[in-house]
C-alpha positions in Angstrom: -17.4 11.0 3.9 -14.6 8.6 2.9 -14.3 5.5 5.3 -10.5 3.9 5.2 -10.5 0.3 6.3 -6.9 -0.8 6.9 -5.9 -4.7 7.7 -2.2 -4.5 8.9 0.6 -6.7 7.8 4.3 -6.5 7.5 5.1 -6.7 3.6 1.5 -5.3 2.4 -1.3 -3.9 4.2 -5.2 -4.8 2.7 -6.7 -1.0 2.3 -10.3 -0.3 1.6 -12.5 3.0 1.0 -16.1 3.6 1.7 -17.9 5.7 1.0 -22.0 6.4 1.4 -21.4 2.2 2.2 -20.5 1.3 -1.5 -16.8 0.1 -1.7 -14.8 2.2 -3.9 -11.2 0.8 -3.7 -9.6 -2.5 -2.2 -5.9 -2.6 -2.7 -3.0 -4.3 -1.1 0.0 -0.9 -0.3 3.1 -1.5 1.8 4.0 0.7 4.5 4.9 4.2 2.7 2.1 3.7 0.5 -0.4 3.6 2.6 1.2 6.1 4.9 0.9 8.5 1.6 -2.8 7.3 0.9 -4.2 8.2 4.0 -2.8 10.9 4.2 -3.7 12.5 0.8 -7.3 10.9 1.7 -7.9 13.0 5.0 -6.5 16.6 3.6 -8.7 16.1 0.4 -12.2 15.3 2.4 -13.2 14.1 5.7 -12.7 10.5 6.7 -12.6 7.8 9.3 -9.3 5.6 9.4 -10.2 2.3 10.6 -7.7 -0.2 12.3 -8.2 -3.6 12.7 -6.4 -4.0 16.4 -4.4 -7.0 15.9 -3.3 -6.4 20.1 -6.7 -8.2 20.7 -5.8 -11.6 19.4 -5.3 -14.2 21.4 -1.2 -14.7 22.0 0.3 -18.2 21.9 1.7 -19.4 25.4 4.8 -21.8 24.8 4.0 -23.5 28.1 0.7 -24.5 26.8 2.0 -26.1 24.3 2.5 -29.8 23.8 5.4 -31.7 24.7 7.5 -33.2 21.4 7.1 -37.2 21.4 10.6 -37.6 23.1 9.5 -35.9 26.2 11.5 -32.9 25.9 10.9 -29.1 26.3 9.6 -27.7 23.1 10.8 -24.6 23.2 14.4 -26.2 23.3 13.3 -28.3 20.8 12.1 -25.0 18.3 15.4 -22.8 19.2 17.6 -26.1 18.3 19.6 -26.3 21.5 17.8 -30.1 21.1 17.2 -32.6 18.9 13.7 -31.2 17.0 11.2 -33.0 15.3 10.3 -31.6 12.1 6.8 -30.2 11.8 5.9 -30.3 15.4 2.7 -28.3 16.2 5.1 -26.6 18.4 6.9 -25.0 15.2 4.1 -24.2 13.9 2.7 -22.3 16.9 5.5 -20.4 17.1 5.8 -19.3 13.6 2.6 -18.4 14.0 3.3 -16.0 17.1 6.3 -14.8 15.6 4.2 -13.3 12.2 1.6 -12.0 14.6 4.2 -10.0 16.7 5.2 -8.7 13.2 1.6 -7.9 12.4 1.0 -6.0 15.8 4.2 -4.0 15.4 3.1 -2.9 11.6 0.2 -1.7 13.4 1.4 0.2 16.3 3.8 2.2 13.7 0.6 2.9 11.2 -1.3 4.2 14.2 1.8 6.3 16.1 2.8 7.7 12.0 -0.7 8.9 11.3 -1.7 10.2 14.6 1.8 12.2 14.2 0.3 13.7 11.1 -2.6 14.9 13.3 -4.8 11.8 11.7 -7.4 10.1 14.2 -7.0 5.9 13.7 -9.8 4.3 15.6 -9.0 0.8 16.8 -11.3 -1.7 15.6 -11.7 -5.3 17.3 -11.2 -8.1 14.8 -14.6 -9.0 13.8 -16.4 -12.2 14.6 -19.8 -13.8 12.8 -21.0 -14.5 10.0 -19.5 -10.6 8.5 -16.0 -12.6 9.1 -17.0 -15.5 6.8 -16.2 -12.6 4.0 -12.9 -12.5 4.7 -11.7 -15.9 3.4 -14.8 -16.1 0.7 -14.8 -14.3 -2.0 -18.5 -15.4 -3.4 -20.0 -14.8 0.0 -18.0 -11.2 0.1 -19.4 -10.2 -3.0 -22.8 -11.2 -2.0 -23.0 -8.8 1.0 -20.9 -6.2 -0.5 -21.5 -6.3 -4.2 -18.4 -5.7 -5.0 -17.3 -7.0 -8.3 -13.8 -6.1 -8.6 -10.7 -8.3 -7.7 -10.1 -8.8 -4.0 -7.9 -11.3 -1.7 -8.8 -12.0 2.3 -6.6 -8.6 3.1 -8.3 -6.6 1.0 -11.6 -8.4 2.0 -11.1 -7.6 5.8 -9.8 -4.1 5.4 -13.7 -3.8 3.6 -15.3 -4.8 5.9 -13.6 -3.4 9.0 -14.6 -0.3 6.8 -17.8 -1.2 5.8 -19.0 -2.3 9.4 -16.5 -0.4 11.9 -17.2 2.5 14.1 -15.3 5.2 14.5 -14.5 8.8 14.7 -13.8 11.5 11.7 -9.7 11.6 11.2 -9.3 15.8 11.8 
């Protein structure tokens, strides 16, 4: 049975296959890509599609965030309706929110395209621990997958939301 980790993103989603717990593919595909994948995946054999559910991240709260140095609202400060200071950790925070929003709609429409093509997607909560170390080292991935190949942390994560996911078969 095949086992397809997905790691959403806007531009190019990591994608990994499984299967008897040996990785057998980690590739980054944009949207109709790996609509196509999946797709040609579940009517060739059985398979679990695993997604990593980005709606369980922690948000970012703009009144939590600091105050800019001349004591004005940051949020007036970010949409430049004030005089903004370059860099802030206001900016940043909300750059950050904004490409998270992105990642969580990517995610919504691989779940709601699939599941129209009679796919199952099982959710998967980010995952925490020493497994997540993997993501952003390659040496330490390798070690506890043996994989060999090329990989980068989208890839990495789509593995081992594969690799260490549960879910249910996709038909």
């Amino acid at each position: 049975m095949i086992r397809i980790g997905i790691d959403p993103d806007l531009t190019k989603s990591g994608v990994a296959t499984v299967v008897d717990g040996k990785i057998q593919l980690l590739k980054s595909m944009g949207f109709s890509e790996l609509i196509e994948f999946v797709v040609s995946s579940a009517a060739s054999s059985p398979c679990t599609v695993l997604l990593e559910d980005v709606d369980n991240k922690k948000p970012v709260f703009a009144s939590k965030l600091k105050k800019t140095k001349k004591g004005q609202d940051p949020l007036l400060a970010y949409v430049g309706h004030a005089p903004s200071q370059g860099g802030s950790e206001f900016k940043i925070n909300m750059s950050k929110a904004e490409d998270l929003g992105k990642v969580k709609a990517t995610a919504r429409l691989i779940k709601e395209v699939l599941e129209g093509k009679g796919i199952t997607v099982t959710l998967v909560k980010p995952l925490r621990g020493p497994v997540k170390q993997a993501k952003d080292s390659s040496v330490y991935f390798n070690k506890i997958t043996g994989w060999t190949g090329r990989s980068n942390a989208d890839t990495r994560d789509a593995a081992l939301i594969a690799l260490f996911g549960k879910g249910d078969l996709c038909r």
